[in-house]
DSSP file (Angstrom, degrees, kcal/mol; ACC not computed):
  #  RESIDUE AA STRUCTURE BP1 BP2  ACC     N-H-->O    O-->H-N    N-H-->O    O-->H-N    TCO  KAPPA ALPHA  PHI   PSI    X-CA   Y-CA   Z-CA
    1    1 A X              0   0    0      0, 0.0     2,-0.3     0, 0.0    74,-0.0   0.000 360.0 360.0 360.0 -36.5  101.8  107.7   95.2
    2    2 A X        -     0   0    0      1,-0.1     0, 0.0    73,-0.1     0, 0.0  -0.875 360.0 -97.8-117.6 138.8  103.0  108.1   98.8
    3    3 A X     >  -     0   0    0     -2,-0.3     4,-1.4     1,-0.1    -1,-0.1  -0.211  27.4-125.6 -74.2 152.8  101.0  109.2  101.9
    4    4 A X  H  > S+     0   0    0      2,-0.2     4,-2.6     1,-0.2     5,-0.2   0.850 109.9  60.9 -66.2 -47.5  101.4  113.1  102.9
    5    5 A X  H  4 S+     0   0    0      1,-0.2     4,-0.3     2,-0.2    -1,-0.2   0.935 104.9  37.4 -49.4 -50.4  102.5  111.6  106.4
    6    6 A X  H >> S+     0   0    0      1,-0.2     4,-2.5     2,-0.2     3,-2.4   0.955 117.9  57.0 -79.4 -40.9  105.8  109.4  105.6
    7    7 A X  H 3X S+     0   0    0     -4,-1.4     4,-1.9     1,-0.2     5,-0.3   0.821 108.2  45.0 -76.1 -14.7  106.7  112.2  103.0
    8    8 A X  H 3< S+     0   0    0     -4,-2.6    -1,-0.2     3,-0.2    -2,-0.2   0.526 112.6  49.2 -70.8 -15.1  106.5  114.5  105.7
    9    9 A X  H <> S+     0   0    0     -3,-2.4     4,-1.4    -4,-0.3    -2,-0.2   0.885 115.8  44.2 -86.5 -68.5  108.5  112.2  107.9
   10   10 A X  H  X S+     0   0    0     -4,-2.5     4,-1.5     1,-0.3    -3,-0.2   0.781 107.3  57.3 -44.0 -46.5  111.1  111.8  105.2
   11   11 A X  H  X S+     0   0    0     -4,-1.9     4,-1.6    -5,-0.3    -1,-0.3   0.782 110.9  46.5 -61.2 -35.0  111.4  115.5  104.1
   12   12 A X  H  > S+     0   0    0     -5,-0.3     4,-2.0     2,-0.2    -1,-0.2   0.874 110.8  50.7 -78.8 -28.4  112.2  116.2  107.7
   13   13 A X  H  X S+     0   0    0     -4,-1.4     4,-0.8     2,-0.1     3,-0.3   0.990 113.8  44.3 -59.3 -61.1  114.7  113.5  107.9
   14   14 A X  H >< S+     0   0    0     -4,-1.5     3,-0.9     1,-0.3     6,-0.2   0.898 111.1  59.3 -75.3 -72.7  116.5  114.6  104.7
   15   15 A X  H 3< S+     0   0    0     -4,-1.6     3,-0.5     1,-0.2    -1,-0.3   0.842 106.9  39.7  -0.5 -80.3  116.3  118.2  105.9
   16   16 A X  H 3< S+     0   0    0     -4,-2.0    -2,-0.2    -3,-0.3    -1,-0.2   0.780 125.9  36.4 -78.3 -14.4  118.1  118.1  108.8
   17   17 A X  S X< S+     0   0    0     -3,-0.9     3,-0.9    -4,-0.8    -1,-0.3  -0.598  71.6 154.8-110.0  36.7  120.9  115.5  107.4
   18   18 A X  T 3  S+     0   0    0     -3,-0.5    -1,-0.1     1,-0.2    -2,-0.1   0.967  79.4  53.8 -72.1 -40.1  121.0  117.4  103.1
   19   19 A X  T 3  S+     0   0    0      1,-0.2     2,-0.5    -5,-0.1    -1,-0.2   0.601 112.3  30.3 -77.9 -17.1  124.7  115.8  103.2
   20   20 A X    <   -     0   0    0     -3,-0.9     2,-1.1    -6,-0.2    -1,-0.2  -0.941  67.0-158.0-148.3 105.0  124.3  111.9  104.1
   21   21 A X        +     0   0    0     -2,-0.5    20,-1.5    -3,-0.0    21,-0.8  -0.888  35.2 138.6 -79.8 103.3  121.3  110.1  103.0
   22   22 A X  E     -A   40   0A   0     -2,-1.1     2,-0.4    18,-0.2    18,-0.2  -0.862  28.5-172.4-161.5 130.5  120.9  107.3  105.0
   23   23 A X  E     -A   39   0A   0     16,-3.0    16,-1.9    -2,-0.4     2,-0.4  -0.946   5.9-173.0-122.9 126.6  118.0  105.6  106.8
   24   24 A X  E     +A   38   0A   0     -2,-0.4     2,-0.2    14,-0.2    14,-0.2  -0.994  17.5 147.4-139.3 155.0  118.3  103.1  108.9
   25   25 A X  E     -A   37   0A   0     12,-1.7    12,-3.0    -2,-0.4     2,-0.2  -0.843  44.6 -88.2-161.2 162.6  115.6  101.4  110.2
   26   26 A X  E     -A   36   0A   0     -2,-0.2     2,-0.2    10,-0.2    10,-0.2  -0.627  34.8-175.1 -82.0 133.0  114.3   97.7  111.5
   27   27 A X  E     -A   35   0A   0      8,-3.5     8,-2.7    -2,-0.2     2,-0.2  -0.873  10.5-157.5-154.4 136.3  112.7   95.0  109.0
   28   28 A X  E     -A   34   0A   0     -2,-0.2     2,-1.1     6,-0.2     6,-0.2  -0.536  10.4-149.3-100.9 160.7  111.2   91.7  110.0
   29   29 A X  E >> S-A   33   0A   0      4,-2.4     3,-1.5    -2,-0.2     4,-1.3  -0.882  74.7 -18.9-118.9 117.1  111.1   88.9  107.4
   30   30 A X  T 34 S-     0   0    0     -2,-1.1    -1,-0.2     1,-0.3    -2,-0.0   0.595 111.5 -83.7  91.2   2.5  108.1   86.2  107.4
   31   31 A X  T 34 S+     0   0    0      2,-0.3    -1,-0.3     1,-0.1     3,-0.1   0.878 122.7  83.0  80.7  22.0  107.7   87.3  111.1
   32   32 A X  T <4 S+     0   0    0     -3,-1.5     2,-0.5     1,-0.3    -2,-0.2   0.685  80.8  55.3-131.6 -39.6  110.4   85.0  112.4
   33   33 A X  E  <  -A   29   0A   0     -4,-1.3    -4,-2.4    75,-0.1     2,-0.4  -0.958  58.9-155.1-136.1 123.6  113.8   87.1  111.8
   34   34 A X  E     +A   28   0A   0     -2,-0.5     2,-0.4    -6,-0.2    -6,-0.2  -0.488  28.3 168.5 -53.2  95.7  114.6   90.5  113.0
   35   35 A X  E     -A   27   0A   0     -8,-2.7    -8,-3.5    -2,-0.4     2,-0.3  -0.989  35.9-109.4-140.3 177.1  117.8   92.6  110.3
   36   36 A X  E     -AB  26  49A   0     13,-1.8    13,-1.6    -2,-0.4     2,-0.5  -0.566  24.2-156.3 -87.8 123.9  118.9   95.6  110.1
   37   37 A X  E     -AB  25  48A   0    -12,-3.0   -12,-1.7    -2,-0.3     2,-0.3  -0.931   6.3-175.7-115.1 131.2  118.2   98.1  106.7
   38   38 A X  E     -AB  24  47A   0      9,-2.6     9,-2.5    -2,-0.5     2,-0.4  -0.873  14.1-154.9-133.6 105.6  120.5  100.7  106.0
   39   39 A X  E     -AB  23  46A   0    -16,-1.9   -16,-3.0     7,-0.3     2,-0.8  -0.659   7.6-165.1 -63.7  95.9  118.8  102.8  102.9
   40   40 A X  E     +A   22   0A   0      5,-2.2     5,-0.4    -2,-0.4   -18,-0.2  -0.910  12.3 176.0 -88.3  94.5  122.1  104.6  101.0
   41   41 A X  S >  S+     0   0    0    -20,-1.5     3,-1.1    -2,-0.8    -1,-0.2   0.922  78.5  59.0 -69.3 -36.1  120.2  107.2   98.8
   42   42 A X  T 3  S+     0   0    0    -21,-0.8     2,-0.2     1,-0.3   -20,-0.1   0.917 122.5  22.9 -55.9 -77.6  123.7  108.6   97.7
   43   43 A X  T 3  S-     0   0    0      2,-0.1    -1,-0.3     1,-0.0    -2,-0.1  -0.315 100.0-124.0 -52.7  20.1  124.7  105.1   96.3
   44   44 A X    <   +     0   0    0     -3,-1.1    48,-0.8    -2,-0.2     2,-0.3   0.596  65.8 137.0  23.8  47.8  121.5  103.6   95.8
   45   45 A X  E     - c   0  92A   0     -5,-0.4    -5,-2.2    46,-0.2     2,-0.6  -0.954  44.0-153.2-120.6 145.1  122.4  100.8   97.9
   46   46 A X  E     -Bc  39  93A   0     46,-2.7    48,-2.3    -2,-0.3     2,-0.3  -0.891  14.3-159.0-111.8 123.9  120.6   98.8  100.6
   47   47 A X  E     -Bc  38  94A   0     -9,-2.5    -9,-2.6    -2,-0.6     2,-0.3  -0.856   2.8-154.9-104.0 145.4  122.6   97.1  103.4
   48   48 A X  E     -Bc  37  95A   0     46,-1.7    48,-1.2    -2,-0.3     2,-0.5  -0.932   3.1-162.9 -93.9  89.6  121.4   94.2  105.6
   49   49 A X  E     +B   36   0A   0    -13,-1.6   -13,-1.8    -2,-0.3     2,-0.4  -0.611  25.8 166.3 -56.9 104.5  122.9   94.0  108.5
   50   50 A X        -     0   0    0     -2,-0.5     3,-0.3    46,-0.2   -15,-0.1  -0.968  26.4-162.6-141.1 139.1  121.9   90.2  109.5
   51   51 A X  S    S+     0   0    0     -2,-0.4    51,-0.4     1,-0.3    -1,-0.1   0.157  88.1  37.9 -97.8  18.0  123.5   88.4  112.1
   52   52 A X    >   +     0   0    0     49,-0.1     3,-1.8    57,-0.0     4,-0.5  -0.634  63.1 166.0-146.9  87.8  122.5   84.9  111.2
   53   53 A X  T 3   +     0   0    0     -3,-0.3     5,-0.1     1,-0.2    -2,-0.1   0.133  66.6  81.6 -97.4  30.9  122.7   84.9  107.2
   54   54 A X  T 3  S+     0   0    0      3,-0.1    -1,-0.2     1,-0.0     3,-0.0   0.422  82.5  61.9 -88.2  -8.0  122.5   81.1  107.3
   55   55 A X  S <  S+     0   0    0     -3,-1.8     2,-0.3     1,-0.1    -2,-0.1   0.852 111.5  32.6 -91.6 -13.3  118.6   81.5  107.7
   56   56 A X  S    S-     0   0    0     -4,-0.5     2,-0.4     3,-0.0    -1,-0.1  -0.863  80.1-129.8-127.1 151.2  118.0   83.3  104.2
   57   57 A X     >  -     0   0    0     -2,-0.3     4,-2.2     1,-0.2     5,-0.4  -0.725  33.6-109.8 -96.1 170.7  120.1   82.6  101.0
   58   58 A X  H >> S+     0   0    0     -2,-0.4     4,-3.6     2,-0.2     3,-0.8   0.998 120.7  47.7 -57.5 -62.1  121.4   86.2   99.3
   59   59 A X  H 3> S+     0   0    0      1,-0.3     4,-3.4     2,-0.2    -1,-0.2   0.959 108.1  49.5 -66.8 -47.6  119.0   85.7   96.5
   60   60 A X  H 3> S+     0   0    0      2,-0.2     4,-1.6     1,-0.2    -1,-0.3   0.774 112.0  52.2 -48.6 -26.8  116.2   84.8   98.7
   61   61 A X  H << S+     0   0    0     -4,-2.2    -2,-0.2    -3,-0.8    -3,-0.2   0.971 106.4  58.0 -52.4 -71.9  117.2   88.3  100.7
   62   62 A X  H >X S+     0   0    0     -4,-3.6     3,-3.0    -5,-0.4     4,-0.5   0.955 103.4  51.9 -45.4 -74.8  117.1   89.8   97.4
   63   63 A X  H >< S+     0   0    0     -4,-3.4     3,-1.7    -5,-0.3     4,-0.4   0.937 108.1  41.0 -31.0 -60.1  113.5   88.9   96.9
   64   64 A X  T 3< S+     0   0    0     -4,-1.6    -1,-0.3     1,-0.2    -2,-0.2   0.614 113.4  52.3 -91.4  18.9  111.6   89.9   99.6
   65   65 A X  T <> S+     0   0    0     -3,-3.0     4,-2.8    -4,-0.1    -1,-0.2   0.199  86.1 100.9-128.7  23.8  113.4   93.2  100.0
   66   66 A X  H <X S+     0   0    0     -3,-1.7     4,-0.9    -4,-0.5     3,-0.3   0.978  80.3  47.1 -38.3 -81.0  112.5   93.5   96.1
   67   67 A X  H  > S+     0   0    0     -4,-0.4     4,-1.4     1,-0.2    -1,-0.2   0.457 111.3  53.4 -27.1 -39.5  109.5   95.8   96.8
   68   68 A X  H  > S+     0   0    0      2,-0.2     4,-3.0     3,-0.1    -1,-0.2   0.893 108.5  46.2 -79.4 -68.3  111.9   98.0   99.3
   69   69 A X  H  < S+     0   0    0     -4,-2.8     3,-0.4    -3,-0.3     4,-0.4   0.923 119.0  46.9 -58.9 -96.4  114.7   98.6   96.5
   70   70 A X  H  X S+     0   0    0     -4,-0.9     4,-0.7     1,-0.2     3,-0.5   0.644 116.3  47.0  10.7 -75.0  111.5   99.6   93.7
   71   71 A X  H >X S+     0   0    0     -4,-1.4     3,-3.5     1,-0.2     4,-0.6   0.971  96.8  65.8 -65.2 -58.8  110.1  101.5   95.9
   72   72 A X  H 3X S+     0   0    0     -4,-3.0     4,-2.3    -3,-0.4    -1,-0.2   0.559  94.6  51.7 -21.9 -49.3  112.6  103.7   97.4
   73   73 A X  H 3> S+     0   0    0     -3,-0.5     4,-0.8    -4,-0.4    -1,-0.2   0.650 108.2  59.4 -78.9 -16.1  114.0  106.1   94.5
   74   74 A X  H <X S+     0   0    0     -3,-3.5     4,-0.7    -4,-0.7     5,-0.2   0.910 108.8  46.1 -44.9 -91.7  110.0  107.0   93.9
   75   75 A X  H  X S+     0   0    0     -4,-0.6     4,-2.2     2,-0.3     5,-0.4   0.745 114.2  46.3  -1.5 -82.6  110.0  108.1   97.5
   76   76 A X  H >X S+     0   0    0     -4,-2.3     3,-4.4     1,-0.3     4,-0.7   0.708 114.8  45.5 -39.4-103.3  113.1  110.0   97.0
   77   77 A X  H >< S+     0   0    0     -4,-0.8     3,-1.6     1,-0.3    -1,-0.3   0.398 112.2  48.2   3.5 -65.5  112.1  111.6   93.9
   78   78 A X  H 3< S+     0   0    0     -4,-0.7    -1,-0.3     1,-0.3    -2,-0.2   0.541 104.5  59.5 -67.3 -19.7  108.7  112.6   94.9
   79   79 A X  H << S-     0   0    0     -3,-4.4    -1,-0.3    -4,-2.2    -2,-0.2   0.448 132.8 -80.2 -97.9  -8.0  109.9  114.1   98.0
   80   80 A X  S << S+     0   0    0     -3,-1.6    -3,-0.2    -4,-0.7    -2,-0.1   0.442  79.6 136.4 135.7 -18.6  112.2  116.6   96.1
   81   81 A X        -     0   0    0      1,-0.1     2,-1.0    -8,-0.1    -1,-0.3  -0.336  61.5-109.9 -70.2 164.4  115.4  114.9   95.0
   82   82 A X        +     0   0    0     -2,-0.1    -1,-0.1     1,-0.1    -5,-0.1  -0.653  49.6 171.4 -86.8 121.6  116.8  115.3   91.9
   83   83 A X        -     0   0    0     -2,-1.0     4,-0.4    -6,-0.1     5,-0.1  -0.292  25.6-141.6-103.5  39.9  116.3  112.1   90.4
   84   84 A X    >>  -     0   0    0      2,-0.1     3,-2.3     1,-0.1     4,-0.7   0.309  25.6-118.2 -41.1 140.0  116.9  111.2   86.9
   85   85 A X  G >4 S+     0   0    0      1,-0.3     3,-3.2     2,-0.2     2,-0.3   0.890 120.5  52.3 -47.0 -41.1  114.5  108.7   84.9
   86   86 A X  G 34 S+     0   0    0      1,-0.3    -1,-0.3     2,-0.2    -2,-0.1   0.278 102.7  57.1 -87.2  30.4  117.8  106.3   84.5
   87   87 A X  G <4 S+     0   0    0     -3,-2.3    -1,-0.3    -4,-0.4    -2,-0.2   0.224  86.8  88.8-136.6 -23.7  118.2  106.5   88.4
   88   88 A X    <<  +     0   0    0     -3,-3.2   -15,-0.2    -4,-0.7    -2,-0.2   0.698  66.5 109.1 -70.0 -19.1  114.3  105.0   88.8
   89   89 A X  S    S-     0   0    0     -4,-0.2   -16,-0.1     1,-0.2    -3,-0.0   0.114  85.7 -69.3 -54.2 146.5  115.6  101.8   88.8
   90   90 A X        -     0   0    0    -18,-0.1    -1,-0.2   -21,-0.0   -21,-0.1   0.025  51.2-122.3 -33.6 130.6  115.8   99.1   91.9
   91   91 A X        -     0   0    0    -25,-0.2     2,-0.5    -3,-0.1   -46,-0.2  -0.058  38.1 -92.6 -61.5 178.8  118.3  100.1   94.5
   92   92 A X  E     -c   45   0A   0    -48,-0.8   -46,-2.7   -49,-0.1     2,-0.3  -0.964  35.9-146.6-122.9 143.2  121.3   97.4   95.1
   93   93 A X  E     +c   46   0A   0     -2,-0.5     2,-0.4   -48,-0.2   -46,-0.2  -0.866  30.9 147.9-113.9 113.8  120.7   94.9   97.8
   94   94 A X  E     -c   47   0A   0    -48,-2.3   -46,-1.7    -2,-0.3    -2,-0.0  -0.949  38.2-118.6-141.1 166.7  123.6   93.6   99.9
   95   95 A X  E     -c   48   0A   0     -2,-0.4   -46,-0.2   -48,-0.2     2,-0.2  -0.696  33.8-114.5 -93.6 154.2  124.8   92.2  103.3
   96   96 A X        -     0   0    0    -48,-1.2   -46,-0.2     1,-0.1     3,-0.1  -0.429  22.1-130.1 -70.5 166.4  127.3   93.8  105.2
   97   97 A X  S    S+     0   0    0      1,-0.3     2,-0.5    -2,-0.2    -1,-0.1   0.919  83.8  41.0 -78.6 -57.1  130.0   91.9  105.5
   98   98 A X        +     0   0    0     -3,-0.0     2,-0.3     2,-0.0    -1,-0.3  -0.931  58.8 169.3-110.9 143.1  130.7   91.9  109.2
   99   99 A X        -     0   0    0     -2,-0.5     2,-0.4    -3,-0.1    12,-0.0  -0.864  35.9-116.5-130.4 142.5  128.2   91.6  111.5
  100  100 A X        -     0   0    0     -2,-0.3     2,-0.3    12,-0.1    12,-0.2  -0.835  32.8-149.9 -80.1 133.3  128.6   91.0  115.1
  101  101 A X        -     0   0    0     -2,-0.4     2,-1.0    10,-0.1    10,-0.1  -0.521  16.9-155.9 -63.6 111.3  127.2   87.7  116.3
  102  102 A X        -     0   0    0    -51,-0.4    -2,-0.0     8,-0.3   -51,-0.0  -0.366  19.7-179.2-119.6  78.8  125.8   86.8  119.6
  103  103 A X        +     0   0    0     -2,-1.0     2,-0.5     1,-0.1    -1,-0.1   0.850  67.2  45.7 -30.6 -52.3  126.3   83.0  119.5
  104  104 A X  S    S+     0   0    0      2,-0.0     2,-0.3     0, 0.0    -1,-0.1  -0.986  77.2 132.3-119.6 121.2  124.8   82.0  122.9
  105  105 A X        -     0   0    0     -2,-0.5     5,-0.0     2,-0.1    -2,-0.0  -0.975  63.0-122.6-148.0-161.5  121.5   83.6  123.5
  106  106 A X  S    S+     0   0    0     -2,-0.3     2,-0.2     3,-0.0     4,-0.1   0.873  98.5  70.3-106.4 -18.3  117.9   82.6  124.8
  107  107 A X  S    S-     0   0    0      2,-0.3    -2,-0.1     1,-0.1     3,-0.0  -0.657  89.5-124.5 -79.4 150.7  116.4   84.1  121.3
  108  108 A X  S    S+     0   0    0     -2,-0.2     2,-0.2   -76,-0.1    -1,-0.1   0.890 101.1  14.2 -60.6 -34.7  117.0   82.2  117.8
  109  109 A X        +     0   0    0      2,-0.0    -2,-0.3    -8,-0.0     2,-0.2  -0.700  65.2 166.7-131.7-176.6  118.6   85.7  116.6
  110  110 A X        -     0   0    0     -2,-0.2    -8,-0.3   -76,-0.1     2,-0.2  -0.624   8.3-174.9 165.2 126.6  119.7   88.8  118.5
  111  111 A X        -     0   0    0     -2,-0.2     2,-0.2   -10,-0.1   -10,-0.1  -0.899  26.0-143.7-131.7 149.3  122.1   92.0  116.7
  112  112 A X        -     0   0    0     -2,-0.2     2,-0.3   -12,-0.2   -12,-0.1  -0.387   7.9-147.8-106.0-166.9  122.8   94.4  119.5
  113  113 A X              0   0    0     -2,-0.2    -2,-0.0     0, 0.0     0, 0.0  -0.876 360.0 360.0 173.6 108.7  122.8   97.9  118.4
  114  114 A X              0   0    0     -2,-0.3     0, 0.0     0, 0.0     0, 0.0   0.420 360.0 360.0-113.8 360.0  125.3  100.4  120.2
């Protein structure tokens, strides 16, 4: 189901980190706005860090990181966790709650990263 490369990627991730599953990683939506995914395998929750959550509504959020949530516990599962069939289900999708803001910039959106 999954390329030999990313499971190879993942398995190494997982490896070095066997206590805290968590991936966090960049994802752009419709090619206009930059947020932030942080992948909870433990909790089978997906955080979105977005620093302008005026531009998407939560459900619409929910939608296009549909495909993401789905996919994810395959992944897991195929790469070696213990998974149970009632665990295959979509991960849960939410924003964080606080996000830092950058109000005044020369881009529409901007999250800084420390």
């Amino acid at each position: 189901m999954f390329t030999k490369g990313l499971l190879e990627v993942f398995g190494e991730v997982m490896d070095h980190h066997p206590d805290h599953y968590r991936f966090y990683f960049p994802f752009n939506l419709d090619k206009k706005h930059w947020v932030g995914l942080c992948v909870d395998a433990s909790s089978l929750i997906i955080t979105v860090f977005d620093c302008n959550t005026s531009l998407r509504s939560e459900a619409s959020m929910c939608s296009k990181l549909k495909p993401i949530s789905e996919m994810f516990p395959y992944l897991m599962k195929q790469d070696g966790l213990r998974i149970s069939k009632s665990q295959l289900i979509p991960m849960v999708v939410e924003r964080a709650k606080t996000v830092p803001r950058n109000i005044i910039s020369a881009y529409p959106t901007e999250l800084i990263w420390v």
